[in-house]
C-alpha positions, -999 to 999 in steps of 0.1 A, spaced: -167 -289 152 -185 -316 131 -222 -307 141 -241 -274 150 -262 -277 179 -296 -259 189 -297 -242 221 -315 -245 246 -350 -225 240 -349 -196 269 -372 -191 293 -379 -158 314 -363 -163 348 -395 -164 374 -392 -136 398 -389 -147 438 -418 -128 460 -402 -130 493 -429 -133 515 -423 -130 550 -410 -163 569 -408 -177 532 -379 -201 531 -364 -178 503 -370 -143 526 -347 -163 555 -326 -175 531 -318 -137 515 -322 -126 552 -289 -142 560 -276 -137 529 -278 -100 540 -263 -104 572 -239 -124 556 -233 -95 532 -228 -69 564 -203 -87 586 -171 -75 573 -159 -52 548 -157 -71 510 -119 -65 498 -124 -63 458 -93 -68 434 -82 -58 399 -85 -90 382 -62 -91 344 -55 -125 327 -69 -143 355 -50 -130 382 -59 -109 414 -37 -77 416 -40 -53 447 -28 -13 447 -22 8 472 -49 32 460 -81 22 471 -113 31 465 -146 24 488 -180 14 481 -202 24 506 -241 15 517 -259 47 505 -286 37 530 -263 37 555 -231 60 543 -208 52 574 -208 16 567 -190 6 540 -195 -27 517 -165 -33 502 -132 -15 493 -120 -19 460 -82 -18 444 -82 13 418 -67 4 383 -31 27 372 -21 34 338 -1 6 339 -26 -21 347 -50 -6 322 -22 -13 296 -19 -49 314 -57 -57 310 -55 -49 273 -23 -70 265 -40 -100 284 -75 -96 264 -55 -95 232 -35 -120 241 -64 -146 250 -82 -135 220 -69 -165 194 -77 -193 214 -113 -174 229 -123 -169 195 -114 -203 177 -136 -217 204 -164 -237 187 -201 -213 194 -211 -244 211 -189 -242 237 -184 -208 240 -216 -205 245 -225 -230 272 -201 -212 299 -228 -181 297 -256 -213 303 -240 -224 326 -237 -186 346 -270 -184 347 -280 -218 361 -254 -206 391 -264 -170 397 -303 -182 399 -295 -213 419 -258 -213 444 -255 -174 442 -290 -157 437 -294 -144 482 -261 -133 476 -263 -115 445 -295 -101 459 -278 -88 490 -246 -74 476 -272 -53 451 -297 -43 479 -269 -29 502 -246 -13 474 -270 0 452 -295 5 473 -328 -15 459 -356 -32 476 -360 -66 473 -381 -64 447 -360 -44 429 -325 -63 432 -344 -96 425 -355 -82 391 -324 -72 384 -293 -87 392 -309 -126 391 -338 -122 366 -328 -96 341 -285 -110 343 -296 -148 339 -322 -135 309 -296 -118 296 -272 -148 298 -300 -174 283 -317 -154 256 -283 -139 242 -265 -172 236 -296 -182 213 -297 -148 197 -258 -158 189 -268 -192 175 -298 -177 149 -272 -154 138 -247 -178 132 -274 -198 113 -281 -171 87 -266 -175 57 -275 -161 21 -307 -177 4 -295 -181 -31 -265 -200 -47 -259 -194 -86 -252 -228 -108 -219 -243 -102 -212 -223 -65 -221 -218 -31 -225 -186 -8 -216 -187 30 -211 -159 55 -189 -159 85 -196 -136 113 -163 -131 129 -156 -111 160 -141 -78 160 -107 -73 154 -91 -56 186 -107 -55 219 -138 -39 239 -144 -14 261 -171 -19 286 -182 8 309 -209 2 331 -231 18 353 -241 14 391 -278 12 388 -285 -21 375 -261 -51 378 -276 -67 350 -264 -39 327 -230 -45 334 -234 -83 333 -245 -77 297 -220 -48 289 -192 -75 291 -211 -107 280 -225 -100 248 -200 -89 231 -179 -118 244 -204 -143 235 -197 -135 200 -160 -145 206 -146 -107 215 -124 -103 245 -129 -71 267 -119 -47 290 -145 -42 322 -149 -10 342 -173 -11 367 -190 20 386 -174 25 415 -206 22 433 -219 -10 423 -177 -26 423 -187 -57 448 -221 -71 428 -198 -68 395 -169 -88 412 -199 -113 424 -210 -119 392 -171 -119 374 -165 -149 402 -196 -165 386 -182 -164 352 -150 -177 360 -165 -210 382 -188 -215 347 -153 -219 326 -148 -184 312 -113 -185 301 -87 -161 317 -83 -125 300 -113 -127 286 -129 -99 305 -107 -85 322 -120 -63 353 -105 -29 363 -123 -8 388 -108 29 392 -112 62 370 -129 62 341 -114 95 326 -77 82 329 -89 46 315 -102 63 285 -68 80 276 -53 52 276 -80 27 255 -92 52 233 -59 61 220 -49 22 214 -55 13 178 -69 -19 187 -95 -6 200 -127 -19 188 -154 -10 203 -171 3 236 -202 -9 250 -218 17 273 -244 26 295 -243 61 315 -245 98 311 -251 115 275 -222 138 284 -197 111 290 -208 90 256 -205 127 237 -169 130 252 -159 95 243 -172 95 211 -153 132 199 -121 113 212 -126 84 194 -138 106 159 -101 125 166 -85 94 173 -95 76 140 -64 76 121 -48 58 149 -68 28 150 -66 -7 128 -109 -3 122 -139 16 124 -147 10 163 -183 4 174 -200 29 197 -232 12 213 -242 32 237 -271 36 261 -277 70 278 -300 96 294 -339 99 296 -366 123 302 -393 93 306 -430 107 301 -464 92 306 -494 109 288 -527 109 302 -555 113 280 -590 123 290 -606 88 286 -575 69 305 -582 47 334 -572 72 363 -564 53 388 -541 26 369 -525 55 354 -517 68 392 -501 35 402 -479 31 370 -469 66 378 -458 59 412 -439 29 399 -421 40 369 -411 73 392 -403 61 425 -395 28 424 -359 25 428 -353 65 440 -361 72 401 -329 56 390 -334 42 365 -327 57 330 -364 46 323 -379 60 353 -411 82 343 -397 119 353 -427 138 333 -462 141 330 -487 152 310 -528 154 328 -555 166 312 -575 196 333 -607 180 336 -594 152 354 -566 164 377 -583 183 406 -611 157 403 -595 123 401 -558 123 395 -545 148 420 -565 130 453 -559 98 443 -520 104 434 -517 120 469 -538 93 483 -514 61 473 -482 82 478 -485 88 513 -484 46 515 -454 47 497 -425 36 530 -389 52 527 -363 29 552 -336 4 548 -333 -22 518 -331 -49 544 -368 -42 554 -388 -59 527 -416 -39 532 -396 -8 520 -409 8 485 -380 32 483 -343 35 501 -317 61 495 -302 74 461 -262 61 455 -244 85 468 -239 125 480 -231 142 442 -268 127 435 -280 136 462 -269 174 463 -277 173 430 -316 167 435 -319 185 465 -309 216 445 -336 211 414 -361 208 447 -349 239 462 -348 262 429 -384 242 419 -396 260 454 -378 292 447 -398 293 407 -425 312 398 -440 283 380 -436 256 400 -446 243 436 -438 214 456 -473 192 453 -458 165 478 -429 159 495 -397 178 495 -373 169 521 -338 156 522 -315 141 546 -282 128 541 -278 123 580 -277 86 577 -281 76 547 -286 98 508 -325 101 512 -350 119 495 -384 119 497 -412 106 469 -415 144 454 -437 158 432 -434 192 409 -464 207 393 -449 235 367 -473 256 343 -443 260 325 -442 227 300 -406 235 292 -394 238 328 -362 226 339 -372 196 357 -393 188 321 -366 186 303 -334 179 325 -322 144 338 -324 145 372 -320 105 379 -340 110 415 -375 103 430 -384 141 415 -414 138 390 -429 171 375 -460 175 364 -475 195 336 -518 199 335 -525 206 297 -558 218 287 -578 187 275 -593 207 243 -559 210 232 -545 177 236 -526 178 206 -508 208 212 -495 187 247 -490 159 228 -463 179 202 -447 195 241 -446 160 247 -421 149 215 -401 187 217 -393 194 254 -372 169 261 -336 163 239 -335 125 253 -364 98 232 -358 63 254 -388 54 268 -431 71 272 -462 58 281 -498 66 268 -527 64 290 -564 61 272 -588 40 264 -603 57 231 -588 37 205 -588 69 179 -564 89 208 -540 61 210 -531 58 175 -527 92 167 -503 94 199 -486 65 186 -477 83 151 -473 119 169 -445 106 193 -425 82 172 -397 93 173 -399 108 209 -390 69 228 -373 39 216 -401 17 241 -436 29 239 -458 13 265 -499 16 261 -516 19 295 -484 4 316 -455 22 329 -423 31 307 -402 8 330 -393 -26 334 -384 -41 299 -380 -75 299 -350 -90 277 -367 -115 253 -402 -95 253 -394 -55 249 -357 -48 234 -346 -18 251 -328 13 239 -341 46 221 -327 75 197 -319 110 199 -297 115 227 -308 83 248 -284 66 226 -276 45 194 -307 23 201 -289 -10 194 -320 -27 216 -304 -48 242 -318 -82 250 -320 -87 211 -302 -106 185 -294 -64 170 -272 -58 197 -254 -89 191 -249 -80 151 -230 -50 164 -201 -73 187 -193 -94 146 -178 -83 114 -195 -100 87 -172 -123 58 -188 -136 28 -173 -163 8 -180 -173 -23 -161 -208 -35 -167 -214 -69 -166 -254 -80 -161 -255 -117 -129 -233 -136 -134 -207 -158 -119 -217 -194 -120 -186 -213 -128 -145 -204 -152 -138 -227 -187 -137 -229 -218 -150 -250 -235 -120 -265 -195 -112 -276 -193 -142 -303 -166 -157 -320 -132 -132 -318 
């Protein structure tokens, strides 16, 4: 390489409205119906090459739980060996690759996925996963392809650092190097741009990895590995293996090439995996990186002087759009007494009964149904013991039906118990509780707010009195990684809000940032010296 090129500056990808009879609504419409006419087959894919088992697995529509979307060959111990061979084996010549060119194939992804492929990356979301249209378009097209342009230039201001000061007669350079050994990435269903980003960052930075996608968001993960490979990404360098994730991590965590593991899921599995790697250390060739993203127990606070009614909609956003699925989803909150019987309750109750449940296919659905039947039964237990409590009632909503399809209604707790389970569990649902606080002792809710909950990944605060805000701010530092002022704790946008928190949300390595990139290189310095050394000694010794 005899130059070092500037990328291209990124640009947030503009989001698509879909209005109806809009070229782009017909053209996701048949996208859709494209989607639905025959059931997807989904392969392993190692080095390159397409392998079918006999075990299958199946991916259904959680809207519509008889109908599946795609069905999906299921990794064996045998092919998980396979996948790491053929990323180890593709790692020399992936990373010699010049940045420049390495760097253009991820370009080069997202010009495809937000031009040829966006309907149908839309519609394989919106069926599989279950999101609106809103909600796939934000995701799998706009967050993946901002992922995919604001990483690569990340990559390139890293590779531009270099140490400021060179003594007489030398010169300093550092080499950021990929990691030794492979990674690990283990995605989740809820947002196809987090698995787009599990396995391309730490590519991007010349590392070759191993892929396992949730087996309820398999056919939008395949979608988008098809993109990489038409944009030039090299065989073996992610290789994808759908099946279980318990007998993967036997195998990879156990191999001492292992380098790494870049996660997003539940806090339990990143404990487990990280106690297996801590009694695994002696067998591996380096120190492996554990960048994980985890649970959340989201909260806004409302303060007394907040603007009621934009603090109602946020709410309704940041806990119902998308079922509450979303590890950023608001699931708590705090209302002051004189303004919840008087402003917030009515109005809450008010917008929520406009809030549509249906089909994703219907664009003017708000919410559809949650992934799949252990989620379900899950939430429609916290709703039954919340009615059987003492210090809780169902405000709104309530009901469940898995008939069809995994639905359950928009539904609201209100606890007088701050501490109550559904204030401090994960429930990943549409299930918010809320807790009314006595608005002369707002900073005894505000100290509930930062000890109730073990997760700190994202809060909002609600006010308008300058004074309130800033103490909030310094109160709950700790207690979320993103920290929105009068706007809901969701939507991050890579390039504007790096997401990730602390405590047990994770190890806050802020994706859609150049940080998370600095954890996928091992740093070299070299020193060359230019003039030889004639004698050992020094000045102040003298003559000897």
């Amino acid at each position: 390489m005899f130059s070092i090129p500037t990328l291209p500056v990124p640009k947030n990808e503009p989001f698509r409205h879909y209005p109806s009879g809009s070229p782009e609504a017909v053209a996701l419409q048949a996208a859709i119906e494209q989607t639905l006419s025959k059931v997807h087959q989904v392969p392993i894919v190692i080095g390159g090459k397409e392998i079918w088992t006999e075990r299958k697995g199946v991916q259904p529509c959680p809207a519509e739980h008889k109908r599946p979307l795609c069905e999906f060959s299921m990794a064996t111990p045998e092919l998980v060996q396979q996948a790491i061979d053929a990323a180890l084996n593709a790692k020399p010549q992936w990373e010699a690759l010049d940045y420049a060119a390495r760097l253009s194939i991820f370009l080069k992804a997202a010009d495809l996925l937000t031009g040829k492929y966006r309907y149908l990356a839309n519609a394989a979301t919106m069926l599989g996963q279950g999101k609106t249209v809103w909600q796939a378009e934000i995701d799998c097209v706009c967050e993946a392809a901002d992922f995919l342009r604001f990483n690569p230039k990340y990559a390139e201001e890293i590779y531009r650092f270099q140490p400021p000061e060179n003594s007489a007669t030398c010169w300093n350079r550092t080499e950021f190097r990929p990691l030794e050994g492979f990674v690990w990435a283990l995605s989740p269903f809820n947002f196809t741009a987090i698995g787009a980003n599990l396995c391309t960052a730490p590519a991007m930075m010349g590392n070759v990895v191993v892929w396992k996608p949730a087996s309820t968001a398999v056919y939008s993960n395949y979608l988008f590995l098809q993109i990489l490979k038409e944009a030039g990404l090299p065989d073996g360098v992610i290789n994808f293996i759908p099946g279980s994730g318990s007998m993967m991590g036997k195998i990879i965590l156990s191999h001492p090439m292992f380098s790494g593991i870049h996660f997003t899921g539940s806090t339990e599995v990143f404990d487990d995996i990280n106690a297996t790697v801590a009694k695994n250390l002696p067998l591996y060739k380096t120190y492996p990186r554990m960048v994980g993203e985890t649970g959340g127990k989201d909260f806004h606070f409302i303060h007394e002087s907040a603007d009621i009614p934009s603090a109602v909609n946020n709410t309704i956003r940041a806990a119902f759009e998308y079922q509450g699925q979303k590890c950023s989803a608001c699931s708590r909150v705090y209302v002051p007494d004189t303004k919840w019987e008087s402003e917030f309750l009515p109005y809450f109750k008010k917008q929520l009964a406009r809030v549509k449940m249906g089909l994703p296919q219907d664009f003017a659905t708000f919410m559809t149904a949650v992934i799949d039947k252990t989620s379900f039964d899950k939430l429609k237990k916290a709703i039954e013991d919340a009615k059987a409590s003492p210090n809780a009632r169902i405000e709104v909503g309530g009901k469940c039906d898995d008939t069809n399809g995994y639905f359950i209604e928009p539904t609201v707790i209100v606890t007088t118990d701050p501490k109550f389970t559904t204030m401090s569990e994960e429930l990943f649902g549409p299930v918010l509780t809320i807790y009314v606080y006595k608005a002369a002792q707002v900073d005894e809710a505000l100290n509930l707010c930062n000890e109730t909950s073990v997760y700190a990944l994202t809060g909002s605060i609600f006010s308008r009195d300058a004074y309130f805000t800033s103490k909030a701010l310094a109160r709950l530092r700790q207690a979320a990684g993103n920290v929105y002022i009068n706007d809901k704790c969701t939507g991050a946008v890579v390039g504007q809000q790096p997401f990730g928190g602390a405590r047990k949300s994770g190890t806050n390595d802020k994706a859609g940032e150049k940080y998370n990139l600095l954890r996928w290189v091992s740093v070299r310095t070299i020193k060359e010296t230019f003039v030889p050394l004639n004698d050992f000694g020094y000045p102040h010794m003298g003559a000897y």
